[in-house]
N, C-alpha and C positions, 0 to 999 in steps of 0.2 A: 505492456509492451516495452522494450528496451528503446531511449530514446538516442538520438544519437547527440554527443556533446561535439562534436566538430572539432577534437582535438588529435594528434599525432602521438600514435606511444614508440618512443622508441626501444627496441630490444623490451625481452623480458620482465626486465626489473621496473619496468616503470608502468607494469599492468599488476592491478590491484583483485582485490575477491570480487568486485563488483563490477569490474571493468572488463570490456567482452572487445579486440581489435578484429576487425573487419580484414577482408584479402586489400581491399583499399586502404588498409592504415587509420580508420576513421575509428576513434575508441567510442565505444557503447555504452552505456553504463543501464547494467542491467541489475536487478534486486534476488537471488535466492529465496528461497521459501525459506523461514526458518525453523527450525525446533519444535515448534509448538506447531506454529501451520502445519506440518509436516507428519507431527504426533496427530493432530485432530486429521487431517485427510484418512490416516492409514487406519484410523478406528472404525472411519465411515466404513473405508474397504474394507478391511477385515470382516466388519459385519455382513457387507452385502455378498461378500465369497462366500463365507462358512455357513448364510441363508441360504445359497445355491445348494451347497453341500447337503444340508441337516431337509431339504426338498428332495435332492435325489434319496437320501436315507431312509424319509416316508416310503417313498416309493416302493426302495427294495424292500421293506419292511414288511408293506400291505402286499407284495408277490413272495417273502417270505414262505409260504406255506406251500406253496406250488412249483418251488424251486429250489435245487440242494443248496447246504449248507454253506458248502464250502465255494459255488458260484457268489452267493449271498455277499459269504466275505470280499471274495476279487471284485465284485461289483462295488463294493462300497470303498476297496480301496482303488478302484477306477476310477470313482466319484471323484472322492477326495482327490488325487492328483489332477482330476480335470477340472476342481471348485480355485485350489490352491498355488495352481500353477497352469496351468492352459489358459481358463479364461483369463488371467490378468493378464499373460502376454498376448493373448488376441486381441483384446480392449485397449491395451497401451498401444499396440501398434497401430490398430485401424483406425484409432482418433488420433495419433500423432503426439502421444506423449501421456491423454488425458483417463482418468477414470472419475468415475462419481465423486470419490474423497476429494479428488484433486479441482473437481468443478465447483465443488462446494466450498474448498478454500479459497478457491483462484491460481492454484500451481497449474503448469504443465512441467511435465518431464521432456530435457533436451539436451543434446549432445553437449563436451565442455565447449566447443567449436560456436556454441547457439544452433545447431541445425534440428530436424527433428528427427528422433529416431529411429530405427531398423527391426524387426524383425530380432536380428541376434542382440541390440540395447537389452529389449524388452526380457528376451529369454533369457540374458543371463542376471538379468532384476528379479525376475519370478525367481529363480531357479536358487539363488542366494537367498532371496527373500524368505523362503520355507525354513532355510535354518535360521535367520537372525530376525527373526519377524513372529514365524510360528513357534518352530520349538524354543525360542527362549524371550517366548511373551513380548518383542521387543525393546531387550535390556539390549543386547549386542546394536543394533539399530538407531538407540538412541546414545548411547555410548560415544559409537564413531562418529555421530551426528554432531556432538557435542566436541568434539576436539578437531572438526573439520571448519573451516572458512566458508566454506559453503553450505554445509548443513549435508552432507553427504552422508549417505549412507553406504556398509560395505558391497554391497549392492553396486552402487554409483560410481563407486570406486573403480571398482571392474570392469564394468560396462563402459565406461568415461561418460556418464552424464551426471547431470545435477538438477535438482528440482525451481524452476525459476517460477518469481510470482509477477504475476501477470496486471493485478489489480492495481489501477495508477490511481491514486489519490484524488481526489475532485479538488480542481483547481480556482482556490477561492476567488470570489468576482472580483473584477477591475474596480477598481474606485474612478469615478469619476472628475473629471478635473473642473477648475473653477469657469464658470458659463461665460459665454460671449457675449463682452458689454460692461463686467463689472471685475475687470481687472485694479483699474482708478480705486473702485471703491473696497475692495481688500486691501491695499496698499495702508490703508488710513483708518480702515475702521477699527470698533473699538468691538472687541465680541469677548463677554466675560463669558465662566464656564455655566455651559450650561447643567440644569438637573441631570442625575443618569437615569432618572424614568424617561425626560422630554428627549433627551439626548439619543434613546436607544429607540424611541417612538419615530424620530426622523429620521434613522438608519435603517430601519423594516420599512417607514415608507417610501424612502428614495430607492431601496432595493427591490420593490413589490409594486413600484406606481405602474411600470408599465404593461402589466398582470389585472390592472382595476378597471371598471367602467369608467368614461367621462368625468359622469355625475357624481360619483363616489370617489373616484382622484381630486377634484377641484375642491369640493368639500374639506377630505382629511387636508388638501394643503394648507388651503384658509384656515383651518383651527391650529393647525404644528404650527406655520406663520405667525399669527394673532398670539402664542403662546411665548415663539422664542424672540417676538419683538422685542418685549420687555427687557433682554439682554445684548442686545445690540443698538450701537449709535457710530454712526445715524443709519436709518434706514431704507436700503435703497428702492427707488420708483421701478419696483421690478416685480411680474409675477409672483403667487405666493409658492409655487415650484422652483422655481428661479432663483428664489430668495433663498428657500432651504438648501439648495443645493450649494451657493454661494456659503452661507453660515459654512455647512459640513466642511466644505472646499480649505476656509480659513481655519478652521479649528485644527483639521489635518493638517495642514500644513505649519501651522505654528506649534502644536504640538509637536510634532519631528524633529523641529528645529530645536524644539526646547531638549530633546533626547540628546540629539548630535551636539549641541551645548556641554550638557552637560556628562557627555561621553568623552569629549576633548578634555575636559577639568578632571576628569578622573585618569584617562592617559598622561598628562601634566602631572599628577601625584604619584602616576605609581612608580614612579623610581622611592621615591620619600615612604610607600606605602609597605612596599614588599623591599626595598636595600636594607640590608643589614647595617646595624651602627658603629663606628667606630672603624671601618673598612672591614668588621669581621670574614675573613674569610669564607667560602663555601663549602659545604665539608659532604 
């Protein structure tokens, strides 16, 4: 879903491909489906149309024999235009943008506006879609898809929508901050690095204790504790939860700092890193 960034665009020029302004002025910033998502959606569909289709073909096939020839043929090019083109505008519309391909990627299809779409979106998607889709295997489709900002297709173009992807990212956990009580004692202590087996052991447990039994929480803390005593001094009179959470607490944090350190000493060099010698010009 498009989140909203709480910002003002003003005029035009300052809304981007990704950027979606509201009747309130509130910019959006919304994700496209791209290229690829877009190629793997339209294969799902593809298939599951031309499966409706090469079903109704059975059909006329097995009544074949019982019915002229040349009904035989209108039937099957009835099919066809109902495999091809009906059902995907009936489908797009009555779910609001969505088919199989597109559930399977995470697109929906939606107006440039972000709204959803009508009836006439859908039919002139189908209806484009037959030529740049069916008869030319979609080469034309992925073509325009590829020199559009949005991933649009000539389809999209026309209709004014564009296929947006829906799927947000799973939002990696919070870290927790250092425990109440042993502020004093981060300030002072001394915590060398630890192993990165022990080190990744105390990040699955801190991130999974509250998921454990009692019995089996208390446990694994006692032995992480008991392990990463050995690299801390001194150690404080504090649970062995308490304590873990403390170590991780200080490591993040002084680790960072050591980043931001030495992020500043490399902004300090780079005039010396990247200026040219001599005043050489820019060319």
């Amino acid at each position: 879903m498009a989140e909203p960034r709480m910002s003002v665009a003003h005029g035009d020029d300052a809304r981007g491909d990704h950027e979606l302004v509201t009747g309130e002025a509130v910019a959006l910033d919304v994700r496209p489906a791209s290229v690829i998502l877009r190629g793997a959606g339209t294969i799902i569909d593809w298939i599951a149309y031309l499966g409706i289709f090469l079903i109704f073909a059975l059909g006329v096939g097995w009544l074949v024999g019982t019915i002229d020839s040349a009904l035989a043929r209108a039937l099957l090019i009835a099919g066809l235009v109902f495999s091809i083109l009906i059902v995907p505008m009936v489908v797009e519309t009555a779910t609001g943008g969505r088919s199989l391909g597109k559930l399977a990627v995470g697109a929906r299809i939606v107006r440039d506006d972000g709204g959803a779409i009508r009836l006439r979106h859908a039919f002139i998607r189908a209806l484009v879609g037959v030529i740049e889709i069916y008869l030319t295997f979609g080469g034309l489709a992925a073509m325009t898809a590829l020199l559009n900002g949005r991933s649009k297709r000539l389809g999209d173009i026309l209709a004014g929508t564009y296929s947006q992807h829906e799927r947000v990212p799973r939002l990696p956990p919070a870290s927790a901050g250092m425990p109440v009580g042993l502020e004093a004692w981060a300030a002072t202590v001394d915590v060398a690095p630890l192993p990165d087996r022990l080190a990744r052991r105390v990040a699955q447990f801190l991130l999974q204790a509250s998921k454990m039994t009692p019995a089996t929480r208390a446990r694994l803390a006692a032995t992480l504790a008991a392990e990463a005593a050995v690299f801390v001094s001194p150690v404080p009179d504090a649970p062995a939860e308490v304590f873990l959470a403390g170590v991780a607490a200080v490591r993040r944090d002084r680790e960072y700092a050591g980043l931001m350190l030495q992020r500043a000493r490399l902004e300090r060099l780079k005039p010396v890193l990247t200026g040219r010698p001599h005043r050489f010009p820019e060319r």
